[in-house]
C-alpha positions in Angstrom: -62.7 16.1 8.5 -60.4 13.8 6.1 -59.6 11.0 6.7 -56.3 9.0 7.0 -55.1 7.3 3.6 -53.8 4.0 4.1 -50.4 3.7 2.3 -50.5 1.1 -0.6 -48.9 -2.0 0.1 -46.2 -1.9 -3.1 -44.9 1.3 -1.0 -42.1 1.4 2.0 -42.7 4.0 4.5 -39.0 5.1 3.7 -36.9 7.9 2.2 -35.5 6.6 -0.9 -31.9 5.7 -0.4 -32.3 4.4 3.1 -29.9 1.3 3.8 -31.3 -1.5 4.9 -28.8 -3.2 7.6 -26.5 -6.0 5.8 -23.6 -8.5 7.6 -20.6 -9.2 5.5 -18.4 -11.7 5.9 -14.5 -11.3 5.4 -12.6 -14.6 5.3 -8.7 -13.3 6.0 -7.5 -9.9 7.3 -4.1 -9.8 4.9 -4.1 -6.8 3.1 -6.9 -6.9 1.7 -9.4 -7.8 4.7 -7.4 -4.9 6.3 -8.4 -2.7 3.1 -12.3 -3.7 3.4 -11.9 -2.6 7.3 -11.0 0.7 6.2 -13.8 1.4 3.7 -16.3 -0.2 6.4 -15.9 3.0 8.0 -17.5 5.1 5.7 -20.6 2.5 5.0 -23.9 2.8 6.9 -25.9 -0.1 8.6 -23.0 -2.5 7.6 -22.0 -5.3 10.4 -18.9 -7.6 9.4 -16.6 -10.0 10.6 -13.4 -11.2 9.6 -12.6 -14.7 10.0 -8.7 -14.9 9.9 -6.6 -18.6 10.5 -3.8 -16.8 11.9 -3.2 -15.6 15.7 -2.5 -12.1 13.8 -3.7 -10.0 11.0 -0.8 -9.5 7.6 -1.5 -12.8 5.7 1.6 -13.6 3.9 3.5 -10.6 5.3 2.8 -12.8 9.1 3.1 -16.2 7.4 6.6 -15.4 5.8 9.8 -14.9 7.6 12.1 -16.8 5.8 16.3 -15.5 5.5 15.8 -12.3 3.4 12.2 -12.2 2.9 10.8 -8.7 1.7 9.0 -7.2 -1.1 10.7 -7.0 -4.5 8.9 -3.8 -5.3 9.5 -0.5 -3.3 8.3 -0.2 -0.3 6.1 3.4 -1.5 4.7 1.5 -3.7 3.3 -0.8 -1.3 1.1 0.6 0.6 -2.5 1.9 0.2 -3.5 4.6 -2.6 -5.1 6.4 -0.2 -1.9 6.1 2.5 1.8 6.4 2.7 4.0 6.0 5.4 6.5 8.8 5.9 8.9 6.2 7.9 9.8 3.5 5.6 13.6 2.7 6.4 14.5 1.9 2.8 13.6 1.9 -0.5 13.0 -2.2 -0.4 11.8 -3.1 3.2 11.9 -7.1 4.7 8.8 -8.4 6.0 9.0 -7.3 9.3 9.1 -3.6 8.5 6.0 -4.1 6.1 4.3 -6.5 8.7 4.4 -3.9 10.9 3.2 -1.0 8.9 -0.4 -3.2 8.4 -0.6 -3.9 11.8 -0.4 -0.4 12.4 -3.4 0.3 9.8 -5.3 -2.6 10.9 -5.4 -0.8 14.8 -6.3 2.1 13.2 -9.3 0.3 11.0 -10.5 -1.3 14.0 -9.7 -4.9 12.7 -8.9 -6.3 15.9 -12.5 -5.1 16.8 -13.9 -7.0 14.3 -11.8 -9.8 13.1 -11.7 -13.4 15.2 -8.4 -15.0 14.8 -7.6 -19.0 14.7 -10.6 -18.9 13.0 -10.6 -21.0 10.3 -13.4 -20.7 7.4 -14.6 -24.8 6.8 -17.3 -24.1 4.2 -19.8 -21.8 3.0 -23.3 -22.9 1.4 -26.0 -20.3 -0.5 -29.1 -20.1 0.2 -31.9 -19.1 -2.4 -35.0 -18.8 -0.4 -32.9 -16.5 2.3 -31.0 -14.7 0.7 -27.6 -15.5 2.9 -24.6 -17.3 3.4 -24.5 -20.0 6.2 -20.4 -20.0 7.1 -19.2 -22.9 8.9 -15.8 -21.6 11.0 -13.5 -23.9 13.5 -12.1 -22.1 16.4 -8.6 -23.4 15.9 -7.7 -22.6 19.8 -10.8 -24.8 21.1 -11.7 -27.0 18.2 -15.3 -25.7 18.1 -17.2 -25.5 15.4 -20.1 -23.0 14.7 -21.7 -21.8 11.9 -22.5 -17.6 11.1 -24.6 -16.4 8.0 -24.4 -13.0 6.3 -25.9 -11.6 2.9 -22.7 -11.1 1.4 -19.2 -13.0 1.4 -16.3 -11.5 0.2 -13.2 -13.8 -0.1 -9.9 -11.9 1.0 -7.6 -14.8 1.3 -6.0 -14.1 -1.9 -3.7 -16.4 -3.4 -0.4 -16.4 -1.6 -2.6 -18.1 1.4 -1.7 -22.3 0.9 2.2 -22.9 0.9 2.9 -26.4 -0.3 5.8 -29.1 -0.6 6.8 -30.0 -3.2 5.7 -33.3 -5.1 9.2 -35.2 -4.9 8.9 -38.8 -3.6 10.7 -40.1 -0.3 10.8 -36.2 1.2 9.9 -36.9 4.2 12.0 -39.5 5.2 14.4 -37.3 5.5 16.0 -37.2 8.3 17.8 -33.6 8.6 16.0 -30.4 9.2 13.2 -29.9 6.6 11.7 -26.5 6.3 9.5 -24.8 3.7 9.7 -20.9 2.8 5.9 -20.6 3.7 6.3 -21.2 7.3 9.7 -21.0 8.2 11.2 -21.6 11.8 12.4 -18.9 13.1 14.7 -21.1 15.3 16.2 -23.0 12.6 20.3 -22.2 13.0 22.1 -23.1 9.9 25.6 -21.9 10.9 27.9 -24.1 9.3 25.2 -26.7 7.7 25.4 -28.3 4.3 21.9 -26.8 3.1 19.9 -27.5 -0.2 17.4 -24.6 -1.6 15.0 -26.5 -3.9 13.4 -23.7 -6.4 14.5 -20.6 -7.9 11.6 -18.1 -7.9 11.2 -15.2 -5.8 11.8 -16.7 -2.4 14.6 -18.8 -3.0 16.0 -15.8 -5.2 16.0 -14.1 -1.3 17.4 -17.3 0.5 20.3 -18.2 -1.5 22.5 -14.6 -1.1 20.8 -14.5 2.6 22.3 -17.8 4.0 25.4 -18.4 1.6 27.8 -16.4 4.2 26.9 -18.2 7.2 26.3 -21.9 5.6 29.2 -24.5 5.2 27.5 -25.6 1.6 24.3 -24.9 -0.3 23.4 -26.6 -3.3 20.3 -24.7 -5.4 18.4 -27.0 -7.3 16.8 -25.2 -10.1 15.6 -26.8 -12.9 14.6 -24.3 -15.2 16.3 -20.9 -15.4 14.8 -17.7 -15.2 15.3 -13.8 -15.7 17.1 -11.9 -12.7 16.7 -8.6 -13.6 18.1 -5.2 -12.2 16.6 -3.3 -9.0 13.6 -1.9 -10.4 12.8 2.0 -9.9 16.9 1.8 -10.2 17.3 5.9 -10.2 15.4 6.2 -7.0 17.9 3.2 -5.2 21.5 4.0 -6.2 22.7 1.5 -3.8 20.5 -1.0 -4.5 18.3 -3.1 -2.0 20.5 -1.3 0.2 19.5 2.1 -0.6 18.2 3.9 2.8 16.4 7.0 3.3 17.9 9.5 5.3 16.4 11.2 8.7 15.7 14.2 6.4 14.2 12.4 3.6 11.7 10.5 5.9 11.1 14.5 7.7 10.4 15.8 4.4 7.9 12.8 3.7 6.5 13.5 7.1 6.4 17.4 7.0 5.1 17.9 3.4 2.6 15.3 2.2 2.3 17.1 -1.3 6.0 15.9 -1.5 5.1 12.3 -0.5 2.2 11.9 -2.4 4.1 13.2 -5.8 7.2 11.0 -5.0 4.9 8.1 -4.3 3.0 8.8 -8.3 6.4 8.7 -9.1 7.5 5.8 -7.9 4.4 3.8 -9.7 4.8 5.9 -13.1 8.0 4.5 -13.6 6.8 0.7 -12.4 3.9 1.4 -14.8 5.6 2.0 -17.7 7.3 -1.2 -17.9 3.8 -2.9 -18.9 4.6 -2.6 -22.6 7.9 -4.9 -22.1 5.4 -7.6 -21.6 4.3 -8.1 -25.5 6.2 -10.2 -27.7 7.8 -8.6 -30.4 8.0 -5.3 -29.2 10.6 -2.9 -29.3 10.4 -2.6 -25.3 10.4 -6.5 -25.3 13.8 -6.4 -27.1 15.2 -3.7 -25.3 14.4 -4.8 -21.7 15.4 -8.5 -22.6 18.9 -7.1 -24.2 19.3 -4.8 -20.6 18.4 -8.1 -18.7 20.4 -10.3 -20.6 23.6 -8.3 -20.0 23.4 -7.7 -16.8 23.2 -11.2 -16.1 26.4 -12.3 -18.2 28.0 -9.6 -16.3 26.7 -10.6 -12.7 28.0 -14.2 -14.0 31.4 -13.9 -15.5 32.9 -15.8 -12.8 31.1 -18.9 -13.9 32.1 -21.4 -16.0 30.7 -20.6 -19.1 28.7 -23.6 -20.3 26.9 -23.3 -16.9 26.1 -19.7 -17.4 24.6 -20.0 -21.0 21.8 -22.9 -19.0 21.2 -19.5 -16.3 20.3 -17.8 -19.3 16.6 -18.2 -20.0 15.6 -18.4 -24.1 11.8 -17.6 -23.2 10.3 -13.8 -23.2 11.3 -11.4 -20.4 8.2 -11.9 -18.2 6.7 -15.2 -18.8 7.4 -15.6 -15.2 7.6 -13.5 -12.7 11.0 -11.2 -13.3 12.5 -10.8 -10.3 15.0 -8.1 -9.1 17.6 -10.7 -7.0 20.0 -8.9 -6.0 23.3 -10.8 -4.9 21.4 -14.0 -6.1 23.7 -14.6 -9.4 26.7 -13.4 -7.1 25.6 -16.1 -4.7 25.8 -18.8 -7.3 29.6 -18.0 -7.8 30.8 -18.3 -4.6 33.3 -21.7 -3.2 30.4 -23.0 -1.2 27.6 -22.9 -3.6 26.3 -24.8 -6.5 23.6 -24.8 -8.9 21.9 -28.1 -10.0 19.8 -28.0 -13.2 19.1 -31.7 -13.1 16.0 -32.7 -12.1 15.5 -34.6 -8.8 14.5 -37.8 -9.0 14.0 -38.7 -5.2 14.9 -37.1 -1.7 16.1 -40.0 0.8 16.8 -40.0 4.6 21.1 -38.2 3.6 19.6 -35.2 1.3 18.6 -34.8 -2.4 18.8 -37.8 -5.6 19.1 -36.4 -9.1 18.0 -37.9 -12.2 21.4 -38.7 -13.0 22.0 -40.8 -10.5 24.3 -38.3 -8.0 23.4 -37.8 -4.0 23.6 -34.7 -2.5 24.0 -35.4 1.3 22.8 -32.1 3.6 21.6 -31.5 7.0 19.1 -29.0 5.9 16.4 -28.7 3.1 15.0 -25.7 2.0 11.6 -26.1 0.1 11.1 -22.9 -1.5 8.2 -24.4 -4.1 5.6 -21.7 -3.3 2.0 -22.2 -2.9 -0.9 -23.6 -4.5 -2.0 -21.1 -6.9 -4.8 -23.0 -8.2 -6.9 -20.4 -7.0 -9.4 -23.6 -6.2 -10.8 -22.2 -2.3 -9.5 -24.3 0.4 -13.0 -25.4 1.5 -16.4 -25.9 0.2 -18.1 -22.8 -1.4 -21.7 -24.2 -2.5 -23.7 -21.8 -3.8 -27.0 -21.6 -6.0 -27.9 -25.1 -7.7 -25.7 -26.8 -5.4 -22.4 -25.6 -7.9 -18.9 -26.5 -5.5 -16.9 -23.7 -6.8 -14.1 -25.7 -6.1 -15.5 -29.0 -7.7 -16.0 -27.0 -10.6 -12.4 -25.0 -10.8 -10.6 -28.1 -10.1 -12.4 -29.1 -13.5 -11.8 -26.4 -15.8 -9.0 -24.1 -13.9 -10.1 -21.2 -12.0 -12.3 -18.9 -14.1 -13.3 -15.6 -12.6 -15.0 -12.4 -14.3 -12.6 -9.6 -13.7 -11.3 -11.0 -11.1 -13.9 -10.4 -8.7 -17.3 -12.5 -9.5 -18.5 -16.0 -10.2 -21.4 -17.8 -12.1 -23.7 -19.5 -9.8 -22.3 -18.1 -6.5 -24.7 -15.0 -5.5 -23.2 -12.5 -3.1 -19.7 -13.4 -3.4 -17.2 -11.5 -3.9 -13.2 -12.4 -4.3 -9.9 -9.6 -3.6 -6.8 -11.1 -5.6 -9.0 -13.7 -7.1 -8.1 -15.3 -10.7 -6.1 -12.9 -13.6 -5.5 -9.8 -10.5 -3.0 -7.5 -11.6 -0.2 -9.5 -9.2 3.0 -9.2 -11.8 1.3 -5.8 -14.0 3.0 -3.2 -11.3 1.6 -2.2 -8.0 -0.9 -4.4 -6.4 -2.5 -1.9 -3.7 -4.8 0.1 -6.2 -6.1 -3.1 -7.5 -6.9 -4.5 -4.2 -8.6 -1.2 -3.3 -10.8 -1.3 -6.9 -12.0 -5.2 -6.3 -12.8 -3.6 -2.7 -14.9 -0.9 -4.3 -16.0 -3.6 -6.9 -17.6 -5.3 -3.9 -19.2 -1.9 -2.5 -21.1 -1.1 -5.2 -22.9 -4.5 -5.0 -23.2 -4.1 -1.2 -24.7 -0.5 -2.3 -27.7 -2.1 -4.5 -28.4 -5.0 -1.8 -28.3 -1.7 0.8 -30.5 0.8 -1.3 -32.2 -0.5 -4.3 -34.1 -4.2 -2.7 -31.1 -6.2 -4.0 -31.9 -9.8 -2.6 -28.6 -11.3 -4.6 -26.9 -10.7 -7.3 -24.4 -13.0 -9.8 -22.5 -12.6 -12.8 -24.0 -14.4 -15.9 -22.3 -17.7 -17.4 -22.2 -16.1 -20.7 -20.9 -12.5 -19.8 -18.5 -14.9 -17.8 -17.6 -17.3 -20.4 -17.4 -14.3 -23.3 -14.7 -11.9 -20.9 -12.4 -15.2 -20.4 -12.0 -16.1 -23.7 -11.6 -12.4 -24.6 -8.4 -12.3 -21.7 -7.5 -15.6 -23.4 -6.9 -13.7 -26.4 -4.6 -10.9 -25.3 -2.3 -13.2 -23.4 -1.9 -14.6 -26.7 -0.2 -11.0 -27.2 2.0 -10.9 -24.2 4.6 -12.6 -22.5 2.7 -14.1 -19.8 2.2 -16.9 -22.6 5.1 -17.3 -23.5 7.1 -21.0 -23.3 7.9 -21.7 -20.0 6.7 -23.6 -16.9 4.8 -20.6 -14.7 2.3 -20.7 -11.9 0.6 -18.5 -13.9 -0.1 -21.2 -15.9 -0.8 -23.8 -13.0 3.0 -25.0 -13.5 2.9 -26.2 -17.0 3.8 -24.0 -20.4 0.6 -24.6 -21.9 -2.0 -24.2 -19.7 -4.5 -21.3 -19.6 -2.9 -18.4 -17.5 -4.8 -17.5 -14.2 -2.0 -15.0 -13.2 -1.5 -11.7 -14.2 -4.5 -10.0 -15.7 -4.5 -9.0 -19.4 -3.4 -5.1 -19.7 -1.7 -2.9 -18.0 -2.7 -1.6 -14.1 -4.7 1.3 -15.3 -6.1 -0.4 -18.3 -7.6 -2.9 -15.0 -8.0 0.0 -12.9 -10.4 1.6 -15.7 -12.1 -1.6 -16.3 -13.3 -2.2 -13.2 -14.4 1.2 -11.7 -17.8 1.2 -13.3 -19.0 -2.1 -13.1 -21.3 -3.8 -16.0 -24.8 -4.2 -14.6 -25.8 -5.8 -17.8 -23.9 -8.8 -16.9 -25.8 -9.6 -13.8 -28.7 -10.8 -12.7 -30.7 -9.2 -10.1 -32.9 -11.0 -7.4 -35.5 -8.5 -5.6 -36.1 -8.8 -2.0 -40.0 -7.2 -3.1 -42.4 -7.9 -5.6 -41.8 -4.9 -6.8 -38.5 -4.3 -7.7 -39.2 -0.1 -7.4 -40.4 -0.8 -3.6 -36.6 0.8 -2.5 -38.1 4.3 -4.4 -39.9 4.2 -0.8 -42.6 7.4 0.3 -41.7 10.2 -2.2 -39.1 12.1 -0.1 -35.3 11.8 -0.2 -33.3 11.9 2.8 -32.4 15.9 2.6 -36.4 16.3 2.0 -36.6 14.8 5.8 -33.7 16.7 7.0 -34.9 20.1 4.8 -31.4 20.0 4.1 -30.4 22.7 1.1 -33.1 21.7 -1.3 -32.0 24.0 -3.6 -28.5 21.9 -4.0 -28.7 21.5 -7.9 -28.5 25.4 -8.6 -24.9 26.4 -10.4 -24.9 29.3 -11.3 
């Protein structure tokens, strides 16, 4: 009679492959929590939560409702790779209609199951010996704190997450109606108001033509100029922002999704192929800046002409953002509007104080200054060595490796962190590749006795100064102010990433291994290889699968 052989200590009584049961933890359910929900349907032993600060999911699409607010890209081009909606109204949708399309997808991806709203994310500490993340997380509702761990983190708060004033002294002691673009009442009436829009990048671009028929004045004060281009994807929107689709258009989307899914490909070919604009010197740079350029002097040959040649930026098409602001020059021209190029010096309890000594009394002031795009996380994120991530970024500017990964912070994972594809074309297929960026970590910590795993200083240090290098190369770097820059026309640009979407897309799809380091939950880091048998050996599922012919 044989006996029983004790199985060796170094061995798992597993099939290899089987996942061990992980917790994640999502900070925001924007597009891109909403995006992890959706692949978290296809993992195995995976538990999350997403921590969101707002009573809703959409991020910035729920945060922003200013006049005019929508997405200066078409509206088929934002939404995911892997879904389109048939029923988009236009060709350029507001926020509302966008809104409502990701809280459609976020019921369908079980978010609400999931996610806790007016929960806000205080601070997040590493720990070696465990393994996990200890989160603490304020209830906003109650004002109860608690604290939640997880093996992995993965930051989808993005970057358009922190609105914030602007830095000009005596604004609050002002004693009209003082609103930012970031969180906008909706009950603010400014029928017949003398109203100041401070800023002229993308939001204010969408104020100014929104409120100049309804306003008594409006006085813009933009102190540097910058490039208001045409409609992009202009042969698929005759008539502009204004361009609708048809009942039969949207049935044809809905009826034949062979159709939708080529006119989408469309749609981001042509947005794609504007990347090569973006370096200096080029014969697309010329060409796109001469198109610009004219269009502008012809949107603006109602205004006096001195004042016109200050609209005209002098630095490269794309140093910052271009944006597509339709009616916005035509805005400018109009009895009840100017445009201030001074700077301000001071905002008292009447309205605005320029530099030159002139007072601009209003009822109404209209930050549109954007948000903190530092990129620095808006609480603690200590992880191994006691490194503050944000200690450290608000030190040396935020420095990610491809987007996605950090030195010293094991586990963690960012979606739109530093030098994302935000201004290269489309942002949905990069969200969805840092997603699957994340995944394929999440597989190794599931399946192959991953305790943690980090991105090396060095590999770190070495792909930064290699994006350095490129922006040298492309507009991005170019002489103007930029947030891309943190504000200033020297600093080193955490915005746009250095290539083309596909050129990211390709970079990112199969990750460097060599470039991290590996903790083992074993002794043996081969433990995961388990018994012998694979999970089709168990099942006797076709074990002859590898035959081809």
């Amino acid at each position: 009679m044989g006996s029983v052989v004790e199985t060796p200590s170094i061995v798992q009584n597993h099939h290899l492959g089987k996942p061990k049961p992980v917790r994640v933890i999502v900070i925001g359910a924007g597009i891109s929590g909403i995006a992890f929900a959706y692949k978290a349907q296809f993992l195995e032993n995976v538990e999350y939560v997403i921590y969101e600060k707002n009573a809703d999911v959409g991020g910035t699409w729920l945060e922003s409702r200013y006049p005019g607010c929508s997405c200066d890209i078409p509206a088929h081009s934002y939404s995911y790779p892997w879904v389109g909606n048939p029923n988009w109204s236009k060709v350029y949708v507001g926020a509302e209609e966008i809104f409502e399309f990701y809280r459609q997808k976020a019921q369908e991806y079980k978010v609400y199951e999931h996610a806790k709203f007016n929960h806000k994310v205080l601070g997040a500490v590493w720990s070696e010996e465990t393994g996990r993340w200890t989160v603490k997380v304020q209830d906003l509702v109650s004002g109860e704190v608690s604290e939640d761990s997880a093996e992995v983190v993965l930051n989808c708060a993005g970057v358009l997450n922190s609105w914030k004033w602007p830095t000009i002294g005596g604004l609050h002691s002002f004693q009209g109606k003082l609103a930012h673009t970031g969180a906008y009442p909706q009950d603010l009436d400014l029928s017949g108001k003398r109203v100041a829009v401070i800023g002229a990048g993308s939001s204010a671009i969408q104020v100014v033509p929104t409120i100049q028929p309804i306003v008594k004045s409006l006085v813009n004060f933009a102190r540097s100029p910058t490039w208001i281009a045409p409609q992009f994807v202009g042969r698929l929107a005759p008539d502009g922002r204004r361009t609708v689709y048809t009942e039969e258009q949207k049935e044809k989307f809905r009826n034949d999704p062979a159709y939708l899914k080529q006119y989408r490909r469309e749609v981001d070919h042509e947005l794609n192929s504007r990347f090569p604009n973006f370096y200096k010197g080029s014969p697309e740079q010329k060409a796109s800046r001469e198109i610009v350029e004219k269009s502008m002097r012809e949107r603006l040959a109602k205004m006096d002409p001195v004042l016109r040649e200050k609209l005209i930026p002098e630095f490269d098409v794309g140093c910052k953002r271009v944006t597509p602001g339709e009616g916005y020059l035509e805005a400018l021209q109009e009895d009840n509007v100017e445009i201030v190029r001074t700077s301000i010096k001071e905002i008292n309890a009447e309205g605005v104080v320029t530099s030159d000594g002139q007072t601009y009394p209003v009822d109404v002031i209209i930050a549109a200054t954007g948000y903190d795009t530092s990129y620095v996380p808006a609480f603690p994120v200590v992880g191994r060595n006691n490194v503050d991530l944000g200690t450290r970024w608000s030190k040396t500017g935020a420095e990610a490796y491809f987007t996605c990964a950090v030195p010293d912070m094991p586990n963690y994972f960012m979606v739109v962190g530093p030098n994302t594809p935000i201004s290269n074309g489309s942002l949905m297929p990069s969200i969805e590749a840092q997603v699957e960026f994340a995944l394929s970590f999440l597989d190794k910590i599931q399946r192959q006795g991953v305790k943690s795993v980090v991105v090396s200083t060095q590999a770190t240090t070495e792909f930064n100064d290699h994006k350095d290098a490129i922006m040298e190369l492309l507009a991005f770097s170019g002489n103007c102010n930029s947030w891309y820059k943190g504000g200033s026309s020297t600093g080193r640009i955490v915005g746009p990433w250095p290539g083309s979407v596909n050129h990211f897309l390709e970079s990112v799809r199969n990750p460097r291994l060599q470039d991290f380091e590996f903790v083992y939950a074993t002794p043996n880091r081969f433990s995961y290889l388990g018994n012998g048998l694979t999970l089709r050996d168990v099942k006797k599922e076709d074990l002859g699968w590898y035959i081809q012919a």
